[in-house]
Backbone of each chain as ProteinMPNN parsed JSONL, in Angstrom:
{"seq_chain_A": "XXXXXXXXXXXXXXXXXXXXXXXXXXXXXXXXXXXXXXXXXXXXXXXXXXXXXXXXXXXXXXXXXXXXXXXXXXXXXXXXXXXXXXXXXXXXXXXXXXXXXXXXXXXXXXXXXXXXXXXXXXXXXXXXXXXXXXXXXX", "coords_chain_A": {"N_chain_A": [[2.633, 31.574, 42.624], [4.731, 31.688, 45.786], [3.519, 31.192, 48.469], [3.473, 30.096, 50.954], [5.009, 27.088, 52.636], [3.499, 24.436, 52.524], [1.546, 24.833, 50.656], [3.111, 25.39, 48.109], [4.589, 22.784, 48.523], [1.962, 21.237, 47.916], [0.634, 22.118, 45.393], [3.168, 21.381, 43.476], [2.664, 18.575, 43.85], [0.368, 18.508, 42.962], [0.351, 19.039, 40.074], [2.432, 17.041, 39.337], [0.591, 14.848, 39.405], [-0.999, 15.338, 37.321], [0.795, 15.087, 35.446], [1.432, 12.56, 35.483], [-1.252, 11.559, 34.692], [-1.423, 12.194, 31.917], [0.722, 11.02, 30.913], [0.157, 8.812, 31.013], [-1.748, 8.022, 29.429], [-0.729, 9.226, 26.981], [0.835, 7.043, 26.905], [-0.827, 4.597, 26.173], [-2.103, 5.833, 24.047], [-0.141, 5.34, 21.919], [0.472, 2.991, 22.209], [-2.284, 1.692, 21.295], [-1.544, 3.097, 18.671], [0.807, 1.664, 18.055], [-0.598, -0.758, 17.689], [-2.234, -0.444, 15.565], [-0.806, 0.063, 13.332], [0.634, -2.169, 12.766], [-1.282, -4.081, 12.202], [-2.512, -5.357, 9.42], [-5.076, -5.402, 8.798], [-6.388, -2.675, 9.312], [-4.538, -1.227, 7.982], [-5.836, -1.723, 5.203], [-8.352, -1.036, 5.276], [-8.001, 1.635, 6.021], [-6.535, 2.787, 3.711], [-8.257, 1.635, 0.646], [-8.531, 1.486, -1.842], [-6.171, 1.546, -2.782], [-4.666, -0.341, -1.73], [-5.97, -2.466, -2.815], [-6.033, -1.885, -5.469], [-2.515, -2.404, -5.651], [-2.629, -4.88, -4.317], [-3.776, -6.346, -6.639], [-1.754, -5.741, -8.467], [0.489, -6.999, -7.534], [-0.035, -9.819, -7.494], [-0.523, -9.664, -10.497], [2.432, -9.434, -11.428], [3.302, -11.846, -10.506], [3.047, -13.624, -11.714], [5.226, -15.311, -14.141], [6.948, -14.735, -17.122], [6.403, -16.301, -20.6], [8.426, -18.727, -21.474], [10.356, -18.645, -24.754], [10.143, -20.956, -26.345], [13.419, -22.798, -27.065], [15.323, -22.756, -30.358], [14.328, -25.718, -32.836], [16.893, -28.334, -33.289], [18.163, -29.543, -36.794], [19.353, -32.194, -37.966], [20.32, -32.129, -40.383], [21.336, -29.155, -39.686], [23.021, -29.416, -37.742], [25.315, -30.93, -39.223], [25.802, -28.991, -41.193], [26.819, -27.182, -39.181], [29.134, -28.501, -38.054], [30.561, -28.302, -40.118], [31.112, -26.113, -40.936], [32.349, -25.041, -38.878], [31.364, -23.176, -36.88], [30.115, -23.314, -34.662], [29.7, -22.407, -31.343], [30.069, -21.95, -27.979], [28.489, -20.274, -26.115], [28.362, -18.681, -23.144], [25.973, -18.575, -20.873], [23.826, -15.936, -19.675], [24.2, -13.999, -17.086], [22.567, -14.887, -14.171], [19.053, -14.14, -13.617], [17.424, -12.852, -10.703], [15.252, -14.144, -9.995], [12.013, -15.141, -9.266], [11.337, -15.716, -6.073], [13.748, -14.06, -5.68], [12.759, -11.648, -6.679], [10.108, -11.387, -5.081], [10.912, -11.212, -2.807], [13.01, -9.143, -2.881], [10.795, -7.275, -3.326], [9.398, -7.29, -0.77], [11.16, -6.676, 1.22], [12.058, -3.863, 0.623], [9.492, -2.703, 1.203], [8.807, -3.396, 3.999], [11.472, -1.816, 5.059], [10.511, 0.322, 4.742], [8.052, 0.718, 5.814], [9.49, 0.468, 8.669], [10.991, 2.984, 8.717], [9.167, 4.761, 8.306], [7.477, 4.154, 10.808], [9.504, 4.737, 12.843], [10.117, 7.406, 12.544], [7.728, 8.878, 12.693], [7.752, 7.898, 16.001], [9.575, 9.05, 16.683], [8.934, 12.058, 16.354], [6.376, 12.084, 17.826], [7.749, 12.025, 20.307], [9.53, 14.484, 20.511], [7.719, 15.959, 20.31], [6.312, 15.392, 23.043], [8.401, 15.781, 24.538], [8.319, 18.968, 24.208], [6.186, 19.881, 25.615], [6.526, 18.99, 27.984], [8.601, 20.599, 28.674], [7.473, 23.361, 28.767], [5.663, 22.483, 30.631], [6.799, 22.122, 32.87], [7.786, 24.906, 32.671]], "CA_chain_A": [[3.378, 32.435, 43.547], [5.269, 30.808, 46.872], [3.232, 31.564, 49.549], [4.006, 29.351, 52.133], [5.67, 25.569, 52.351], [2.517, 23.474, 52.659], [0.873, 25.247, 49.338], [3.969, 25.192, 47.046], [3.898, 21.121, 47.773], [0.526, 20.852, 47.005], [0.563, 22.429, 43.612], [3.81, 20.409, 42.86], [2.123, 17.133, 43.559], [-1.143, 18.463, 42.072], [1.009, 18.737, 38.772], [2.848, 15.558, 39.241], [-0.721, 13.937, 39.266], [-1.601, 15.563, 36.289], [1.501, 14.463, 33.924], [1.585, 11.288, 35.2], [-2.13, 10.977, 33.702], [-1.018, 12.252, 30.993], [1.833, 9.909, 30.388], [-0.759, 7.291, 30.786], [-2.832, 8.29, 28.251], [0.289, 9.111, 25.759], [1.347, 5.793, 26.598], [-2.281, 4.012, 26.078], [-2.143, 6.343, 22.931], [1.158, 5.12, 21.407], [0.512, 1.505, 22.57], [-3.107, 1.875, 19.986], [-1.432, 3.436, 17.519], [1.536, 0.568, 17.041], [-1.501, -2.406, 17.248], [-2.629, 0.032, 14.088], [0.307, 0.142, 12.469], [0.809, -3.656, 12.669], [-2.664, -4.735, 11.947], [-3.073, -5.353, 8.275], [-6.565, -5.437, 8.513], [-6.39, -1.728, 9.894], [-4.06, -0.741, 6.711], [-6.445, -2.375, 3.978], [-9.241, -0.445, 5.681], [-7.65, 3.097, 5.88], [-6.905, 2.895, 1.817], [-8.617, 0.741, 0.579], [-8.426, 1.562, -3.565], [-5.179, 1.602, -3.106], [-4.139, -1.906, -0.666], [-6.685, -3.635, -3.91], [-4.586, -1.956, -6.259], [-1.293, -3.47, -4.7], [-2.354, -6.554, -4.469], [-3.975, -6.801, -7.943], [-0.077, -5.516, -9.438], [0.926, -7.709, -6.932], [-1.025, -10.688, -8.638], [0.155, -9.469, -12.126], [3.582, -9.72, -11.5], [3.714, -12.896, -9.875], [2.499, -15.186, -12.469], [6.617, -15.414, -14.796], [6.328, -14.773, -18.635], [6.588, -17.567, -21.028], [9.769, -19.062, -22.32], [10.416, -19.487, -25.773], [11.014, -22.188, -26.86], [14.605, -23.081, -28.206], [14.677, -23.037, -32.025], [15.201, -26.869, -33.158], [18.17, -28.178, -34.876], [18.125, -30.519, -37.447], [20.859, -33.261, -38.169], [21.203, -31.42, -41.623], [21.757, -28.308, -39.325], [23.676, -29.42, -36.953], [25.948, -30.882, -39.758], [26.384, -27.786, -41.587], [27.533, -26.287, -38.508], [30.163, -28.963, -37.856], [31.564, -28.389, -41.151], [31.497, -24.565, -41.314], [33.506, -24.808, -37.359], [31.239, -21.853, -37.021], [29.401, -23.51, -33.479], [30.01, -21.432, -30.589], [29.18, -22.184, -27.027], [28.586, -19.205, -25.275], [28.023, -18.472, -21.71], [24.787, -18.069, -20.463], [23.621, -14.806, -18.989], [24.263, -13.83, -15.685], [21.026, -15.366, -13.976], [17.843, -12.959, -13.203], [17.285, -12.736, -9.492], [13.489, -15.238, -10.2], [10.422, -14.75, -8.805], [11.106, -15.537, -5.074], [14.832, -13.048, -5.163], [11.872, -10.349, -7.15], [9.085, -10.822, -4.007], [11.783, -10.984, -1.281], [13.34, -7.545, -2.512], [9.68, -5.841, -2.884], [9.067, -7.297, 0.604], [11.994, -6.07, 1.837], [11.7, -2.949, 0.5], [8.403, -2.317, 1.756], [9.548, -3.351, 5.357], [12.03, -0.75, 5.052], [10.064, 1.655, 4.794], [7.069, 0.857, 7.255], [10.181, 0.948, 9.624], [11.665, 4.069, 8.531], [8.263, 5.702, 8.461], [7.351, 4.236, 11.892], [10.449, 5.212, 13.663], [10.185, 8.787, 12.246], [6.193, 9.177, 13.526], [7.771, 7.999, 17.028], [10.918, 10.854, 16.811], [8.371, 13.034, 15.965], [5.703, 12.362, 18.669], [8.846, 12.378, 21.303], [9.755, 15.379, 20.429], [6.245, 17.139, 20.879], [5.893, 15.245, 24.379], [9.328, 16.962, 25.283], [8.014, 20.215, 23.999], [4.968, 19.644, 26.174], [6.909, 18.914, 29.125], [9.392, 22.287, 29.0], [6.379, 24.134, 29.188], [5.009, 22.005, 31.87], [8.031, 22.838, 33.607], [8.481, 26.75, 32.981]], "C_chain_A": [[3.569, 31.709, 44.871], [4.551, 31.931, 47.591], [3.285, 31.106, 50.94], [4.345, 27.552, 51.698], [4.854, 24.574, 51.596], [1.923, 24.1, 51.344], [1.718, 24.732, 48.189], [3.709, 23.688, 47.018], [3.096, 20.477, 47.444], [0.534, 21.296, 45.722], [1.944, 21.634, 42.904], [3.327, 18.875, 42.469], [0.878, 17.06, 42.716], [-0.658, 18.117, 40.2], [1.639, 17.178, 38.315], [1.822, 14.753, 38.831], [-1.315, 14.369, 37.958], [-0.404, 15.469, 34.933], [1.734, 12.989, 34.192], [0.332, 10.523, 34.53], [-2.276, 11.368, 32.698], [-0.033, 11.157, 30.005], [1.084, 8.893, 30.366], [-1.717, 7.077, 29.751], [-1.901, 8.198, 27.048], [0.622, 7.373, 25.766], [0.352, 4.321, 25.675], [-2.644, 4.198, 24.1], [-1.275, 5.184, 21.6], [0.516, 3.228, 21.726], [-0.964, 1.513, 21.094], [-2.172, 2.254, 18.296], [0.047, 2.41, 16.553], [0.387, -0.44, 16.604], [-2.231, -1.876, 15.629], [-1.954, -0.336, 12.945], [0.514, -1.018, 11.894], [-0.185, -4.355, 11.79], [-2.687, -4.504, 10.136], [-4.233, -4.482, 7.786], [-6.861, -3.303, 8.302], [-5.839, -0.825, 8.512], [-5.123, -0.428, 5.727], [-7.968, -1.155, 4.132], [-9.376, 1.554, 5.383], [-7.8, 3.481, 4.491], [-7.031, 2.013, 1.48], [-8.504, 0.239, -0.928], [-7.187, 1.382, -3.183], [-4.12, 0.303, -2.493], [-4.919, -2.891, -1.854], [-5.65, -3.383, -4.633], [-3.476, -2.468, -6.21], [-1.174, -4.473, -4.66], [-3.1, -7.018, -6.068], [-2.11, -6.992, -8.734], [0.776, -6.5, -8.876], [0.912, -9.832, -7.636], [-0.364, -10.89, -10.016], [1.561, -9.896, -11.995], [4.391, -11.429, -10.728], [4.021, -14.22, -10.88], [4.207, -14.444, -13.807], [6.03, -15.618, -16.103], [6.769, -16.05, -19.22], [7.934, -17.548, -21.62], [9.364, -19.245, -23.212], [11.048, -20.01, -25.629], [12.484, -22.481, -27.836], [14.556, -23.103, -29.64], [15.4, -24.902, -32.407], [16.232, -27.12, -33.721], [17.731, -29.56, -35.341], [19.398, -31.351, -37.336], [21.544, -32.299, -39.115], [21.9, -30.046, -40.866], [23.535, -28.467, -38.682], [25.386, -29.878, -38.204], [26.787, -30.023, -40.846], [27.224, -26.9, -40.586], [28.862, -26.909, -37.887], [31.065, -28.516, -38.93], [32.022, -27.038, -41.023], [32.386, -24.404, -39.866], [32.852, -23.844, -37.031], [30.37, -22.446, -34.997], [30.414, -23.054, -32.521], [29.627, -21.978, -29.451], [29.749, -21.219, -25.948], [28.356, -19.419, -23.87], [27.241, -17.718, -21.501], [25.216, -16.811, -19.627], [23.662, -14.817, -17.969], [22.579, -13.968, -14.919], [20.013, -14.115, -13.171], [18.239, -13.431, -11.632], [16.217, -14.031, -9.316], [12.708, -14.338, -9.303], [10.732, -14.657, -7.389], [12.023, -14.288, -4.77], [13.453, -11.801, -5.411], [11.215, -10.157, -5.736], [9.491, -10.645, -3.192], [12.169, -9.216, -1.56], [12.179, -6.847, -2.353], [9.083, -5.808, -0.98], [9.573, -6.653, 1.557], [12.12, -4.468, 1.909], [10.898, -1.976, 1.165], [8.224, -2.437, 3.566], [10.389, -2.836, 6.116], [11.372, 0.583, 5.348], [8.921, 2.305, 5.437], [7.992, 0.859, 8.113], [10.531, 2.111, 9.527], [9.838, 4.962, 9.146], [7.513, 5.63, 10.366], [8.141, 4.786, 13.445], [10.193, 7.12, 13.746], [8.784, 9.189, 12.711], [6.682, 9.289, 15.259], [8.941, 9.211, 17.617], [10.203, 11.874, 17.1], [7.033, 13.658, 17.616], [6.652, 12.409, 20.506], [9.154, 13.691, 21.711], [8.601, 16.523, 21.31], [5.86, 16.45, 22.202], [7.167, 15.782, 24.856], [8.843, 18.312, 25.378], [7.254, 20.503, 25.397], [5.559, 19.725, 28.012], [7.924, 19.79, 29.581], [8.452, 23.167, 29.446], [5.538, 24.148, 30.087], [5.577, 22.375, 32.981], [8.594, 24.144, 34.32], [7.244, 27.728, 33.612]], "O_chain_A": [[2.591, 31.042, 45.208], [4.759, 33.14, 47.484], [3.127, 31.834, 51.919], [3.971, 26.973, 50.678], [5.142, 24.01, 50.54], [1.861, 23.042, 50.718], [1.31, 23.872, 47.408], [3.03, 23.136, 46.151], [3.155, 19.406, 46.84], [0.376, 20.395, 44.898], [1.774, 21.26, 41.744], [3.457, 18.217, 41.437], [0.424, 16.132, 42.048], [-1.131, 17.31, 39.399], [1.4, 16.462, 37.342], [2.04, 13.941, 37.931], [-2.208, 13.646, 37.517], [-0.658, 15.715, 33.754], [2.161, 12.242, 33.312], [0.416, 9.419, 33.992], [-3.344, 11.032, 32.185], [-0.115, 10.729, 28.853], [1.393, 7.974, 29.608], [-2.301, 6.055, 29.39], [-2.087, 7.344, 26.181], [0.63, 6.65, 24.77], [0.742, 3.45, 24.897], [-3.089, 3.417, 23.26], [-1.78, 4.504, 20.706], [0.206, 2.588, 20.722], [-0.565, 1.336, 19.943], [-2.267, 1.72, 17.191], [0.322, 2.331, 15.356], [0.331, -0.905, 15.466], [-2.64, -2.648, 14.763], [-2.348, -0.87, 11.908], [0.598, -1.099, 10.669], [0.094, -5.072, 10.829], [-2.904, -3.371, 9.708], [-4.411, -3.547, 7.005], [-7.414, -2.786, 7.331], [-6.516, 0.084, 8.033], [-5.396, 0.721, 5.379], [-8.463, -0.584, 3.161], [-10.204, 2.328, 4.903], [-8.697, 4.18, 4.019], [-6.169, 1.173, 1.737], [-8.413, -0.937, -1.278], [-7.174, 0.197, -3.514], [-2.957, 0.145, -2.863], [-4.547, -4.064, -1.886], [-4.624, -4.059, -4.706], [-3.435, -3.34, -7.078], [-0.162, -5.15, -4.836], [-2.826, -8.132, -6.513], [-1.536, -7.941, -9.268], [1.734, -6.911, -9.53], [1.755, -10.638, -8.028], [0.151, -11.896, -10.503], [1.807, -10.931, -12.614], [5.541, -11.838, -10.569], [4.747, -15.214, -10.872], [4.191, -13.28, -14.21], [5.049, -16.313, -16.365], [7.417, -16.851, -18.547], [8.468, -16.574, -22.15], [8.282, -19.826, -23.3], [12.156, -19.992, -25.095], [12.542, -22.381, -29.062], [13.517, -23.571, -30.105], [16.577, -25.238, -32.278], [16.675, -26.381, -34.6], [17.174, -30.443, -34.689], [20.341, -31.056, -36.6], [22.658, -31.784, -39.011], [22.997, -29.729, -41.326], [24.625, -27.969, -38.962], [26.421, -29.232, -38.036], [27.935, -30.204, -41.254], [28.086, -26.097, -40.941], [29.653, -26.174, -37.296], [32.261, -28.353, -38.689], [33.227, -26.79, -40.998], [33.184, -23.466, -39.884], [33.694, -23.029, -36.654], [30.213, -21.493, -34.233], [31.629, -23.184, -32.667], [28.649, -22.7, -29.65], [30.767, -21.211, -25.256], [28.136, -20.582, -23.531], [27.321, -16.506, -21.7], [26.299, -16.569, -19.093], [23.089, -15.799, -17.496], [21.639, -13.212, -15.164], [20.391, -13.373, -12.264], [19.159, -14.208, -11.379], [16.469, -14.868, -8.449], [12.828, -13.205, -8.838], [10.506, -13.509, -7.008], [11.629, -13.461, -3.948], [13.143, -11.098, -4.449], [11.484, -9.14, -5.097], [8.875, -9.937, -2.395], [11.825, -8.282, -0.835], [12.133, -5.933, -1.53], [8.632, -4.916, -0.262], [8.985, -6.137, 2.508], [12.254, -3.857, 2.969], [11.232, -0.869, 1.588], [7.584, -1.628, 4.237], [10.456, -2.996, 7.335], [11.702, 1.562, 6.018], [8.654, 3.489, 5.643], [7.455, 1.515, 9.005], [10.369, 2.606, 10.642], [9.612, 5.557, 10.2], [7.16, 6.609, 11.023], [7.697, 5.079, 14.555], [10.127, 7.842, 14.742], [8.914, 10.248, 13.325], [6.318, 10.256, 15.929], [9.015, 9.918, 18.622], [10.577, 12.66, 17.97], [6.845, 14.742, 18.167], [6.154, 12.767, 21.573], [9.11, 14.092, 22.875], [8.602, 17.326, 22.243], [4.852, 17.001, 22.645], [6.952, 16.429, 25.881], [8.887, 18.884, 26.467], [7.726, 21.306, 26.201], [5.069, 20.36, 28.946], [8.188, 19.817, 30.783], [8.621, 23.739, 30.522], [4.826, 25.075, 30.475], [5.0, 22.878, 33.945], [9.199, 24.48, 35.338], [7.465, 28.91, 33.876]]}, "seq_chain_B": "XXXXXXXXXXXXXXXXXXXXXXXXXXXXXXXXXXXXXXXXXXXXXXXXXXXXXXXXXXXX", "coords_chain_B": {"N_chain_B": [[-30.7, 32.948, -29.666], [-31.232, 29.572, -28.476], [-32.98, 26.661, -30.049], [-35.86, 25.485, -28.958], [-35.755, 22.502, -29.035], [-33.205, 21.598, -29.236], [-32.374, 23.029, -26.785], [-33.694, 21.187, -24.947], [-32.041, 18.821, -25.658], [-29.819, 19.472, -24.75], [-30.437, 19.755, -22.049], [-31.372, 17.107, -21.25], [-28.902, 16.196, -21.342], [-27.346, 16.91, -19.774], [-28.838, 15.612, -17.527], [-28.339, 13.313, -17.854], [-25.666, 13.135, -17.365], [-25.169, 13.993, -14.949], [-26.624, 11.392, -13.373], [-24.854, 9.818, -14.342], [-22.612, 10.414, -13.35], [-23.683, 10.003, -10.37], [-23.905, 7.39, -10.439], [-21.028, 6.365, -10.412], [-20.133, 7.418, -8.378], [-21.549, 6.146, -6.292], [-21.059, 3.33, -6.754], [-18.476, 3.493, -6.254], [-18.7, 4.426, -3.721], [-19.962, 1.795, -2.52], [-17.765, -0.185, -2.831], [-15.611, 0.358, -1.597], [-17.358, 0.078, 0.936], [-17.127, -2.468, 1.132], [-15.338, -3.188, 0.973], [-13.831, -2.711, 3.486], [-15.658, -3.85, 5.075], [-14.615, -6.507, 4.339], [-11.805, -7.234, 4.224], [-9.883, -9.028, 3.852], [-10.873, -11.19, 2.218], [-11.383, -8.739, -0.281], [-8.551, -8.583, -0.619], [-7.562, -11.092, -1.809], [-9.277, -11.138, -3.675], [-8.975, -8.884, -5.397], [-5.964, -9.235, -6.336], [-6.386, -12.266, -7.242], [-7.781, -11.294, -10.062], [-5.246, -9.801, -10.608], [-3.587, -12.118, -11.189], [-5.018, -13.801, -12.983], [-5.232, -11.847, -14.984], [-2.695, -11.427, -15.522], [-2.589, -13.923, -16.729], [-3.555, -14.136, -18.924], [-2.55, -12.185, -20.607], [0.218, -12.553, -20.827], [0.824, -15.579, -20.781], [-0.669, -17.049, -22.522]], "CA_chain_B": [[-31.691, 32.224, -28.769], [-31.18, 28.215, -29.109], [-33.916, 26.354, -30.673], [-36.394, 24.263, -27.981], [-35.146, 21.059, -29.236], [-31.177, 22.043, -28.927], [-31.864, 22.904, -25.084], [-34.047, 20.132, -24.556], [-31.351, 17.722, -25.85], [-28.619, 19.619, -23.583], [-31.001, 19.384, -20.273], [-31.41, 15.789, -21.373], [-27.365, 15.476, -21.651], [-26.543, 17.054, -18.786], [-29.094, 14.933, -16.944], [-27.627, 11.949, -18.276], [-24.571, 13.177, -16.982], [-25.621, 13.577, -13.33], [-27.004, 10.251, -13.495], [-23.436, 8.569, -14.735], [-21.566, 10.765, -12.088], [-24.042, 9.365, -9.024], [-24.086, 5.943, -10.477], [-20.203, 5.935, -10.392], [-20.084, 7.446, -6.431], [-22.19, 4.814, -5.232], [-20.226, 1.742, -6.794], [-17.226, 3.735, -5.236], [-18.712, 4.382, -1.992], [-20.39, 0.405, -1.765], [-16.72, -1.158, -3.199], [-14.963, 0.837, -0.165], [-17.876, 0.096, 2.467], [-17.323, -3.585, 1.139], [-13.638, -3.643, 1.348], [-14.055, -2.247, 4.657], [-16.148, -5.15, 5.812], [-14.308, -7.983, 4.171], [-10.636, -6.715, 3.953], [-8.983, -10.167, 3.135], [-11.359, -11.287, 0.792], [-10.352, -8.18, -1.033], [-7.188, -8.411, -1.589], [-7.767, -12.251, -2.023], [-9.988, -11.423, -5.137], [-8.12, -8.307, -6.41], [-4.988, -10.513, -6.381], [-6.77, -13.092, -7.895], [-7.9, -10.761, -11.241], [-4.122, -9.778, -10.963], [-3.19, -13.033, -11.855], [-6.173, -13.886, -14.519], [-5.196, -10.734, -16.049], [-1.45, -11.682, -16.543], [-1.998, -15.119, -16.936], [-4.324, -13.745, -20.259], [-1.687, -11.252, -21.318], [1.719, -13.367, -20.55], [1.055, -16.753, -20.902], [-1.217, -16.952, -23.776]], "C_chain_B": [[-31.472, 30.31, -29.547], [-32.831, 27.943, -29.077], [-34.815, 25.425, -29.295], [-35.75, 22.833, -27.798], [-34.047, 21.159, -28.826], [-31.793, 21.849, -26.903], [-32.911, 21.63, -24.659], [-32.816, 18.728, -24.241], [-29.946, 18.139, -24.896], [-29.046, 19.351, -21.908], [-31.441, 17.873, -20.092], [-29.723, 15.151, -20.975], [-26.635, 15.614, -20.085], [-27.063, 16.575, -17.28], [-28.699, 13.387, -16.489], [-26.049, 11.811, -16.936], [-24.135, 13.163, -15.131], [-25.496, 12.211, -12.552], [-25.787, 9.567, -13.184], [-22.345, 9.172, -13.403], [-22.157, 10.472, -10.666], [-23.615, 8.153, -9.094], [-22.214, 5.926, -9.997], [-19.412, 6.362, -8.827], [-20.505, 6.568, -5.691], [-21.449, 3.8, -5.738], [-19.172, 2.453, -6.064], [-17.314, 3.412, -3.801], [-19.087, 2.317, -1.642], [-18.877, -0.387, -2.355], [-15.713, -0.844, -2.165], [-16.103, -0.131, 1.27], [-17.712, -1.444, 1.966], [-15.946, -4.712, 1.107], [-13.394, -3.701, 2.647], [-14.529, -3.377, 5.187], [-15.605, -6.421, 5.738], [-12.751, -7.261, 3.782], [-9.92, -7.77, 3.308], [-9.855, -10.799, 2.273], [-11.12, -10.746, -0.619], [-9.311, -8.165, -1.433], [-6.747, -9.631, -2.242], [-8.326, -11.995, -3.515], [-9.184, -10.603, -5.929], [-6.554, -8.849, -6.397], [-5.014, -11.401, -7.374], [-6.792, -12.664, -9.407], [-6.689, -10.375, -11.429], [-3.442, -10.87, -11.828], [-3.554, -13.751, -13.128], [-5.699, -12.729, -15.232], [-3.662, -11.404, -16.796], [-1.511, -12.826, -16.963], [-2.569, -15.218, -18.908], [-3.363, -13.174, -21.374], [0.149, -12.238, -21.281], [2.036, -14.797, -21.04], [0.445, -17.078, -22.125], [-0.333, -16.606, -25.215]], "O_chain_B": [[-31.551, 29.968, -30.727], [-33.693, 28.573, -28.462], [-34.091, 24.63, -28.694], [-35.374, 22.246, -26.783], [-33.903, 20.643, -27.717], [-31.644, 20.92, -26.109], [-32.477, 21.136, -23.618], [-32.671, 17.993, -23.264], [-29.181, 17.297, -24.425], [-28.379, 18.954, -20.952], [-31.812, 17.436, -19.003], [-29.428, 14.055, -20.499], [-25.835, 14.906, -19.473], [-26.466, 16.778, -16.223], [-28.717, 12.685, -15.478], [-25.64, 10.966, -16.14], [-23.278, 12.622, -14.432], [-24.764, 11.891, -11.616], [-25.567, 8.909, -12.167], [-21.551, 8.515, -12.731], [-21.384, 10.615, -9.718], [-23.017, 7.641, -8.147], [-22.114, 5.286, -8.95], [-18.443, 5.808, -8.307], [-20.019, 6.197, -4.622], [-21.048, 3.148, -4.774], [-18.922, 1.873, -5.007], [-16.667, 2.716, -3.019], [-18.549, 1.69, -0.73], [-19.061, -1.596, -2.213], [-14.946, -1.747, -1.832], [-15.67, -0.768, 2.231], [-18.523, -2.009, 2.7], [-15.649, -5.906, 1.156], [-12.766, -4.667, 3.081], [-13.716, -4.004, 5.867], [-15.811, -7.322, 6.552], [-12.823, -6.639, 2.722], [-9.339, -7.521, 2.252], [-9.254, -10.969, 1.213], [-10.847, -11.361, -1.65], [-9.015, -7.77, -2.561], [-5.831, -9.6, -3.064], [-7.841, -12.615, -4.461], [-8.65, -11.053, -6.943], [-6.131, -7.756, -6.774], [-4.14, -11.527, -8.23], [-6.085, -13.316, -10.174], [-6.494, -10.444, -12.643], [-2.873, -10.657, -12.899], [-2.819, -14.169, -14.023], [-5.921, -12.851, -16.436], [-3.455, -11.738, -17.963], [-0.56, -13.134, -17.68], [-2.182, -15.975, -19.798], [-3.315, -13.482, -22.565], [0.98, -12.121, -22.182], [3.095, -15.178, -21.539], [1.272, -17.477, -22.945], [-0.917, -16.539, -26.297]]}, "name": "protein", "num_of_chains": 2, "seq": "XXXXXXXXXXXXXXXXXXXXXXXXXXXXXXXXXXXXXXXXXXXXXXXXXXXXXXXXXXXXXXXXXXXXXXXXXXXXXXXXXXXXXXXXXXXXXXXXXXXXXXXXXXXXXXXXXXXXXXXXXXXXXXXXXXXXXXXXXXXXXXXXXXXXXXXXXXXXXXXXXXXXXXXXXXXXXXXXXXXXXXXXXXXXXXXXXXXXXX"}
C-alpha cells in the first residue's frame, strides 16, 4: 500500500535486489545444468545400464559381416558360358552407405536429438522464469 | 493339511528364492556403484564384449 514517496522506493529496490539474486542463481543454475548436459561422464553416471547397453550394441554393430566369397569359375565353366551366349554382366547394386555413412547417421541422429531435447528443457525453463516474473510484477 | 516334508521343501524353496533375488540386487547395485566410479572404463569394456560377441556370431 503507497504510503508515502520514500517507502514505495524502498520496497521497489528491496524487490529489485531480490530478482536480481534470483537471476543469479537461475543463471548459476542453467550455467550447471548445460556443463551436465555436455559432460559425458555425467550422462554414463545418471543411466548407467543403459549408456553400457549402448555402447555394447554399439560394439556389435561395428565389427561388418563377412563376405562371401565369389563362387569360382572354371575354364570348363567359363567355356560353357561362352558358347551358350548366356553371360550377363549386370550392374552392381546401388552401394550400402558402409560402416563410417552407418556411425555418422547414428551420430547424427543422436545429436539431433540431445539438441532438440536441450533446446526444449531451455523453452520450457524460460517460460516458468516468465511466469515467475508476472507474478513478481502483479 | 500339507505333509511336514511338502512345507519344509516350500520354506526351503522360497528361501532359496530370497537368496537368488538378494544375490542378484547386490551384483546390480555393485555393477552401477562401479560404473559410477569408472564411467569410461565401462563403456570401454561393454563395447569391447560388443565386439567379441559379434566378432563370434558374424565373422566366424
Amino acid at each position: 500500500m503507497y504510503v508515502n514517496g520514500r517507502q514505495n522506493i524502498d520496497e521497489v529496490l528491496a524487490r529489485m535486489e531480490v530478482v536480481r539474486g534470483r537471476l543469479d542463481r537461475d543463471a548459476q543454475a542453467t550455467k550447471q545444468s548445460v556443463q551436465n548436459m555436455t559432460d559425458w561422464r555425467y550422462i554414463v553416471r545418471k543411466n548407467p545400464l543403459a549408456t553400457v547397453a549402448i555402447a555394447a550394441v554399439a560394439g556389435f554393430l561395428l565389427v561388418p559381416k563377412k563376405r562371401q566369397p565369389a563362387p569360382a569359375l572354371t575354364s570348363a565353366d567359363i567355356e560353357r558360358l561362352a558358347k551358350e551366349h548366356t553371360v550377363i554382366v549386370a550392374k552392381e547394386a546401388s552401394a550400402s552407405p558402409g560402416l563410417v555413412g552407418t556411425v555418422a547417421a547414428i551420430a547424427g541422429a543422436a545429436l539431433t536429438r540431445a539438441a532438440t531435447n536441450f533446446l526444449a528443457t531451455k523453452v520450457s525453463e524460460f517460460s516458468k522464469f516468465s511466469e515467475r516474473e508476472e507474478v513478481d510484477h502483479a | 493339511m500339507p505333509s511336514p516334508v511338502y512345507t519344509e521343501r516350500e520354506n526351503e524353496t522360497i528361501e532359496l528364492q530370497e537368496r537368488a533375488q538378494h544375490l542378484v540386487a547386490t551384483s546390480v547395485d555393485a555393477l552401477k556403484k562401479s560404473i559410477h566410479n569408472h564411467p569410461g572404463m565401462a563403456l570401454l569394456v561393454s563395447a569391447s564384449i560388443g565386439v567379441v560377441l559379434a566378432w563370434l556370431t558374424k565373422r566366424r
